[in-house]
C-alpha positions in Angstrom: 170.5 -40.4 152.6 167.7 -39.5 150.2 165.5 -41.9 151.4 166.0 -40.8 155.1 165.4 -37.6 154.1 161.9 -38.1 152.7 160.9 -40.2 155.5 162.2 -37.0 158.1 160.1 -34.9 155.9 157.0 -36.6 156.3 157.3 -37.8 159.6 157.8 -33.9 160.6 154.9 -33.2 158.3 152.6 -35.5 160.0 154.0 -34.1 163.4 153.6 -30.8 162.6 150.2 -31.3 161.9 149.4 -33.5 164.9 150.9 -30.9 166.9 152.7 -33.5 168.6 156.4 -31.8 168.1 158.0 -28.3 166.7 160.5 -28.0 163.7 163.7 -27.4 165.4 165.2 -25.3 161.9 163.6 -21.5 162.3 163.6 -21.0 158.6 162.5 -24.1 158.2 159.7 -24.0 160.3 158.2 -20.8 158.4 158.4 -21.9 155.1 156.8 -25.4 156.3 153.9 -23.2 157.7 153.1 -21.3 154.7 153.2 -24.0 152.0 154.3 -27.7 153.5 154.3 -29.9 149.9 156.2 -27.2 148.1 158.7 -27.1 151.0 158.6 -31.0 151.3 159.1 -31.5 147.5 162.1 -28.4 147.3 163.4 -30.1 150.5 163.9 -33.2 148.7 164.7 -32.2 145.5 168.0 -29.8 146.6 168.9 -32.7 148.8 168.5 -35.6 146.1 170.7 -32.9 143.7 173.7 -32.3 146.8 173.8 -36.1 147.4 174.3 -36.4 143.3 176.4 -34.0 143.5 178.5 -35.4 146.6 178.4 -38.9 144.7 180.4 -37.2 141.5 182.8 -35.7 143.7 183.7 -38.5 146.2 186.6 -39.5 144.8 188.4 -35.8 144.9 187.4 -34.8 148.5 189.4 -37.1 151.3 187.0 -35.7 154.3 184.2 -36.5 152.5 182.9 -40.4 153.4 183.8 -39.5 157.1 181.3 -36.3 157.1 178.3 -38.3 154.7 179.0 -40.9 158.1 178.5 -38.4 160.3 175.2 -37.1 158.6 174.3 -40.1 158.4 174.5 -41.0 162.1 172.6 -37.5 162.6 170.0 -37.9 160.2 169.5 -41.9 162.0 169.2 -39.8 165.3 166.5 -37.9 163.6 164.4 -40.5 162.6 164.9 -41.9 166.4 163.3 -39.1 167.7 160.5 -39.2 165.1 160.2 -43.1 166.5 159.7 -41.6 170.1 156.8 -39.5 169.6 155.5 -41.9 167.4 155.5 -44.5 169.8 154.4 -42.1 172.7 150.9 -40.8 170.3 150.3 -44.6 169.4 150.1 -45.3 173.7 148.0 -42.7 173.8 
């Protein structure tokens, strides 16, 4: 989950910056304006700590592997759409 994460980041960095697509998150998006390695590196940082967190704890919460597959198969979706633009700028 980590690792899709960081590649999410960058790919929306590198979008961003192309102006090729728009951060969907409106707080997001700010923050990502201002100062986008902080926000990349704080991005990853409280996501690497929730997903150690989530680890610790997956034994006491019965939902818990059904909604990391459900992220999971969001975050996948994510990185689809990154593929699409990709593949549309590399036509160009």
């Amino acid at each position: 989950m980590c690792l899709l994460t960081l590649v999410d980041l960058l790919l929306t960095h590198y979008g961003l910056s192309l102006g090729v697509i728009q951060e969907a998150n409106p707080l997001l998006s700010k923050i990502l304006d201002n100062n986008p390695t902080p926000t990349v590196i704080g991005v990853f940082c409280f996501v690497s700590t929730a997903c150690l967190f989530l680890y610790s704890v997956r034994h006491r919460i019965s939902w818990l592997p059904s909604a990391l597959r459900l992220l999971l198969v969001i975050k996948l979706g994510v990185i689809g759409l990154h593929c699409r633009w990709l593949m549309k700028i590399a036509l160009l």
